[in-house]
N, C-alpha and C positions, 0 to 999 in steps of 0.2 A: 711555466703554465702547463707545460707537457703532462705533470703527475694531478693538474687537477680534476681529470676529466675521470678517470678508471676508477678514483679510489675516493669518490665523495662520501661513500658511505659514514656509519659510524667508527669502525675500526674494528677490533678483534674485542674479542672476553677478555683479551689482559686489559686494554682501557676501561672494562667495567667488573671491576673487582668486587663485588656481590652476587655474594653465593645463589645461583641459580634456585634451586631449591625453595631458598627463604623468598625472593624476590619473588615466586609464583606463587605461593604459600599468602605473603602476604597480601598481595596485589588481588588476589582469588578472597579473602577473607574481609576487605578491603571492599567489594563489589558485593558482596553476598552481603555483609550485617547492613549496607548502604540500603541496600532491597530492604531487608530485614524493617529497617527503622520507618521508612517508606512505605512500605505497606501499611505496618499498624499504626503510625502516627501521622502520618499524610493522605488522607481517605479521599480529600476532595481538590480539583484541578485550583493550583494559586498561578500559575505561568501562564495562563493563555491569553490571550488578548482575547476583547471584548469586539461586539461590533462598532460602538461606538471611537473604539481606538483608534489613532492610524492605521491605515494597514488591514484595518478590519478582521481579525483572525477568526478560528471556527470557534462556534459554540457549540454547546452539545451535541448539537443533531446536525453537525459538520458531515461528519461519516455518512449520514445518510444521505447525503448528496449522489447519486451516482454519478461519476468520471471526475470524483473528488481527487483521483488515483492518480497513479504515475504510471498506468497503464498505455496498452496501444490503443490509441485514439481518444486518452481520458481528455477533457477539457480540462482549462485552468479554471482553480473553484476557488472563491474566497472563501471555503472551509480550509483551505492548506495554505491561506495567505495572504496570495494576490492575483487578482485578475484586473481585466486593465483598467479597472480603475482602483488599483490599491495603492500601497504605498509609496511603492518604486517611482508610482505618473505624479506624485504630488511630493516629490521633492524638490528642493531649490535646481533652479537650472544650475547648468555648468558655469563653473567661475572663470571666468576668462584668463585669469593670470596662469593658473594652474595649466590652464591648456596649453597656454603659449609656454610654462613649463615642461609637459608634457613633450609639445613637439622639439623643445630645446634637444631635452634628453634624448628624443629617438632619433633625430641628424646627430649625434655626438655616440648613441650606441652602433646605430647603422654604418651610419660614416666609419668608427673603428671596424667593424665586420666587414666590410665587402672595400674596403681601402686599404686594412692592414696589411701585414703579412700572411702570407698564405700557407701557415703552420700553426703550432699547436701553443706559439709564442701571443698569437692575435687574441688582443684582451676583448674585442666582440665574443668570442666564445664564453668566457666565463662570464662576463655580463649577462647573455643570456641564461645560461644555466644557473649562476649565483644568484645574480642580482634581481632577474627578472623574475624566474620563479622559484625560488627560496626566500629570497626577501620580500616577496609580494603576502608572503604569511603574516609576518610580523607589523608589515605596512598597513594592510585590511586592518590585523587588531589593534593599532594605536588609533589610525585615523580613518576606520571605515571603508567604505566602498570609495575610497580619493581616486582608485584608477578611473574613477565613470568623468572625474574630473581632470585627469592625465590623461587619458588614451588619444594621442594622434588621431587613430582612426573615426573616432568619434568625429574628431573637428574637419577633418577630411570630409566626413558626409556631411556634416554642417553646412562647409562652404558650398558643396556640390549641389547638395538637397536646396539652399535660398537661390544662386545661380539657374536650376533649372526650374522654380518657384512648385520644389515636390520634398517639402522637408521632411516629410513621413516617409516617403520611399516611392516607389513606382507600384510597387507591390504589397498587397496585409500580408505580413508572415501569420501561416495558417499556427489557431494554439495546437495541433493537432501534433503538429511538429515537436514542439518542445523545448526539451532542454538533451534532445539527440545530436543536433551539430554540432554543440558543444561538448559533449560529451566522447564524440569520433575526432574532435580538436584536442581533448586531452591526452585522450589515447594514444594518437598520431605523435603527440609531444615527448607520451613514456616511452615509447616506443624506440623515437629515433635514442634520447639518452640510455633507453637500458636494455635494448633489442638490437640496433642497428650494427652493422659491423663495423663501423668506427664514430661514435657518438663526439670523439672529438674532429673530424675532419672538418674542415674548413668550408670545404664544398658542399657537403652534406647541409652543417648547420645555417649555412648562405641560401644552399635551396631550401629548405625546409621556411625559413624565415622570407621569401620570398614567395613561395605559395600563399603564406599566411597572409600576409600583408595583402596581396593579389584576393584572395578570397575572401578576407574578412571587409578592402575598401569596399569590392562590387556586392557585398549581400548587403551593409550596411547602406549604399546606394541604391540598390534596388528594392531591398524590404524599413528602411528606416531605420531608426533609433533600435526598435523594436529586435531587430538583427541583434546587436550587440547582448541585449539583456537576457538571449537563449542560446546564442550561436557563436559569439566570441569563447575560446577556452579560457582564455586569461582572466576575463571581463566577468564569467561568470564566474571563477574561482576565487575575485576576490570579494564578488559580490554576498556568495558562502559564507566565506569567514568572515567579511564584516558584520555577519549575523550576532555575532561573538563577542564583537568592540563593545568595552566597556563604559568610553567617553563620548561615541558617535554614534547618531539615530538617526536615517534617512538624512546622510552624509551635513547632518547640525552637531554642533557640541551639545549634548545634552546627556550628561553622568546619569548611567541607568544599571539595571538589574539587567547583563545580556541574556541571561534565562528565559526573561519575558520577551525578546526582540528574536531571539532566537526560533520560536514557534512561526515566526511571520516571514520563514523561509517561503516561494512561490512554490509552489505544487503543481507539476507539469510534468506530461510525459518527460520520461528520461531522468527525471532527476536524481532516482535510486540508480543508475547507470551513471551518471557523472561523477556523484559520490565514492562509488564505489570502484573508479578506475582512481581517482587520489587514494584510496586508502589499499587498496589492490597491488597497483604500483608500487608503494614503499612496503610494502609488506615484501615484493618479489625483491626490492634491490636489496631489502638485507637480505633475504635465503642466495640471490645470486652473488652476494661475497664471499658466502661460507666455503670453509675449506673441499665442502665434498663437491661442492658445484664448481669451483673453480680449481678442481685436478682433474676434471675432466672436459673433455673438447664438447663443444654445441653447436649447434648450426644456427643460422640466422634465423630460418623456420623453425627449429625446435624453441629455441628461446624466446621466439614471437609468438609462439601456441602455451610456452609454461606462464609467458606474460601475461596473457588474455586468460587462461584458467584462474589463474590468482584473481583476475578482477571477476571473474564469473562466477566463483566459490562466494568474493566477497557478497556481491549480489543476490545469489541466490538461497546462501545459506540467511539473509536481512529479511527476505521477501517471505521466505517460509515461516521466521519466527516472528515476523508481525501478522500472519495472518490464521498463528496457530493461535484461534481461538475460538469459544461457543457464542450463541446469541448471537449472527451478524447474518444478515443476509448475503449474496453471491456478489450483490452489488455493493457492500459493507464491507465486505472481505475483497476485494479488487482496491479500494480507495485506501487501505491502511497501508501498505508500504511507501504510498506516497506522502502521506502523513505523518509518520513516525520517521522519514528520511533527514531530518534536520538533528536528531538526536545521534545518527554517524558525524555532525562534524566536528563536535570537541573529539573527537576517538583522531579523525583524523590532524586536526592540528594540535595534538598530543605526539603522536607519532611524527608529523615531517619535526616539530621542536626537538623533540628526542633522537631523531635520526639522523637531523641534519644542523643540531647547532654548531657541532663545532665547525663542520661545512661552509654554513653561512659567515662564522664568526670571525673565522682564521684564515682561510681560504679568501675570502669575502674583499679582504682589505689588501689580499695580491689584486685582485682585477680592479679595486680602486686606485692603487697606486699604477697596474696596466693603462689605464684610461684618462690618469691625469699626466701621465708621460703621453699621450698623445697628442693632449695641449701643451708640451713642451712644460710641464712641472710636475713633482713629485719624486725628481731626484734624491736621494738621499733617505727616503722613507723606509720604515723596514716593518715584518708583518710580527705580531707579539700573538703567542702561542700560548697563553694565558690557560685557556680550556685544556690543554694539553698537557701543560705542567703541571694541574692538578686531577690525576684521572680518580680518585676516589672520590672526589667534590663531583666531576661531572657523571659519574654511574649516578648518583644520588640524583643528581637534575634529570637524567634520561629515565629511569625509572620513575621518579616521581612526575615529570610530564605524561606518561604513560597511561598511569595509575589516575590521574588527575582527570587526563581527558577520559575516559573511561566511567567516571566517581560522575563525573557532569552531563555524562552523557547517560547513566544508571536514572539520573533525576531526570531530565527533560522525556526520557519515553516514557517514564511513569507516570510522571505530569500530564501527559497527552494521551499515554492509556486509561486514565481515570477520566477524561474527557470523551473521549471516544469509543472506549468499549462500555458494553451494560452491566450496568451494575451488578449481576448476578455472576462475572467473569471479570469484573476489575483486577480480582488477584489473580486467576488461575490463564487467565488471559496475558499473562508476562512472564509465567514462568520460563518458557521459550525464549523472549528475550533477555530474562538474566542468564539461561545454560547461555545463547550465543556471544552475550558479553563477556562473559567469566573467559569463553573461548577465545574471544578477539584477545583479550589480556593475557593469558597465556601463551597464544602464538605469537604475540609481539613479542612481548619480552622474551620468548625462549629466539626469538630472530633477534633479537636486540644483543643476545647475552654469547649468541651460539656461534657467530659466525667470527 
């Protein structure tokens, strides 16, 4: 378990045997003709949700909503989604089995972390890192937002919130708040993995996961359900990408166009900051594999300040190009990064797929075979390197995931810049975000290909 903490990344340019050049060449030509076909044959918004819809999403004159934003102090508007009485409050309650699921798994992840051994052997560590948030990607896109149906902490405040007869909380979490706590929760997560001075230490990931748990049962007791759905990092991260499931709608089976589900992300402070530390983050842990960064020494603080630049460049370079445009008023222009932030999340589960499948895939099945050897079975197992023995098949998936999320994420801002901007800047009103997409694609992949 020792080599699986340093080196999750993707590997070197010899495992992705595609000529640099062509790979950006294409990917870049790939996004531009995507515009290209988009502008002129796509005039008028077909993705948005109507009001009638679940979910309620913005119609035209969304944008003019002021603190439709993801600003400091925007409200949450049902022009960006949901406010509290949008989709998220009228879905089925929690399933019972699933919880008692839930809590199965977390005495069996727990239990191995803070029981195991106190080395780099204890399969709680890569549970964590593997299972919990690598695999929590893949789990959103088959089956939705299932962690609202898994999360212990949920059913924690459950029991607490009917025992003190205060199932809402003690406290209204103010919307003014956001999707910032959650946001400094994911941070907090890249951080200890790809900033801390030993991301595999025992102790480290025991307190870390100990705070969390500690913070996340009391705001959930004290603020409600309502906690979880801004403030949890996990909770919100898979709430994201279930935007994305293609089988699962306000966590029902119901096979849909995720294009259209995808627009009915909430709209809340922070949310271009939550965003933008998942796609930030992996963007840093491949530059911090590459050979120039790791021949030289870094300090905890330096690599805690290049970490947080990466997610502040992501942000800030997002926020400038949705709001580079004419025809909008001061308060038209503050609401559009919050609105166009659902169009980053195929970019980013393009990238963790690309960055991290074989992570997940090969790695994945050491810390399952760790964690049934703790139930005393799984002897004899051994881990099949499948992704690895084919590295010319897998350059092909990682750039095409890449290019993919990127190609889907070229359509959903256009889709919601044809809604939201005026007509007389529908096209010249995106030109900024195709330079900044064309940009995201190229610095992935030169990270993907370089390091």
């Amino acid at each position: 378990m020792l080599d699986l903490l340093p080196q999750h990344g993707v590997g070197g340019s010899t495992d992705l045997p595609v000529p640099f050049l062509y790979a950006v060449v294409g990917a870049s030509w790939a996004l531009t003709v995507s515009f290209a076909v988009l502008a002129f044959a796509w005039k008028e918004p077909r993705l948005q949700p109507t009001a009638e819809q679940p979910g309620g999403g913005a119609g035209p004159g969304a944008a003019e909503q002021p603190g439709g934003g993801a600003g400091p102090g925007a409200a949450e508007q049902p022009g960006g989604g949901a406010g509290p009485g949008a989709a998220e409050d009228r879905e089925p309650a929690r399933r019972p089995w699933l919880a008692v699921v839930g809590l199965l798994l977390a005495v069996w992840f727990l239990g191995a972390l803070f029981l195991g051994p106190d080395d780099a052997s204890n399969p709680g560590i890569g549970a964590f890192y593997v299972l919990v948030w690598v695999g929590l990607v893949p789990l959103a896109l088959m089956a939705g937002h299932v962690w609202k149906d898994l999360s212990p902490w949920r059913s924690v405040q459950w029991l607490v919130g009917r025992l003190a007869g205060r199932p809402d909380g003690f406290l209204v979490y103010r919307p003014a708040w956001g999707y910032w706590p959650a946001a400094a929760g994911l941070f907090a997560f890249v951080w200890l993995e790809l900033a801390s001075p030993d991301a595999g230490s025992v102790h480290a990931v025991r307190t870390w996961v100990a705070v969390y748990v500690v913070v996340t049962v009391a705001g959930g007791v004290v603020f409600g359900p309502r906690w979880f759905d801004r403030a949890d990092p996990f909770d919100v991260y898979s709430a994201v990408v279930a935007r994305l499931a293609p089988l699962v709608r306000d966590r029902r089976f119901a096979p849909h166009n995720p294009l259209r589900s995808l627009p009915l992300l909430p709209v809340a402070p922070g949310i271009v900051a939550a965003v933008s530390v998942l796609l930030g983050s992996t963007a840093f842990d491949s530059f911090s594999a590459s050979e120039g960064w790791q021949s030289a020494a870094h300090s905890t603080l330096t690599t805690s300040l290049v970490l947080l630049l990466f997610c502040v460049v992501v942000a800030v370079a997002f926020v400038v190009a949705s709001v580079a445009t004419g025809g909008v008023t001061s308060a038209q222009r503050r609401a559009l990064p919050g609105l166009m932030a659902h169009s980053l999340v195929p970019i980013v589960v393009g990238y963790v797929f690309a960055h991290y499948l074989t992570y997940l895939v090969e790695r994945g099945q050491g810390v399952v075979i760790g964690l049934l050897q703790v139930l005393g079975t799984g002897d004899g197992l051994t881990v099949s390197y499948l992704l690895s023995e084919h590295p010319d098949l897998l350059a092909v998936y990682k750039i095409a995931f890449v290019v993919a999320g990127h190609v889907v994420a070229v359509v959903a801002a256009h889709d919601k810049a044809l809604e939201v901007l005026p007509r007389a800047h529908r096209l010249t009103g995106q030109l900024a975000m195709l330079v900044l997409m064309v940009g995201y694609t190229f610095t992935g992949i030169y990270l993907l290909l370089s390091v």
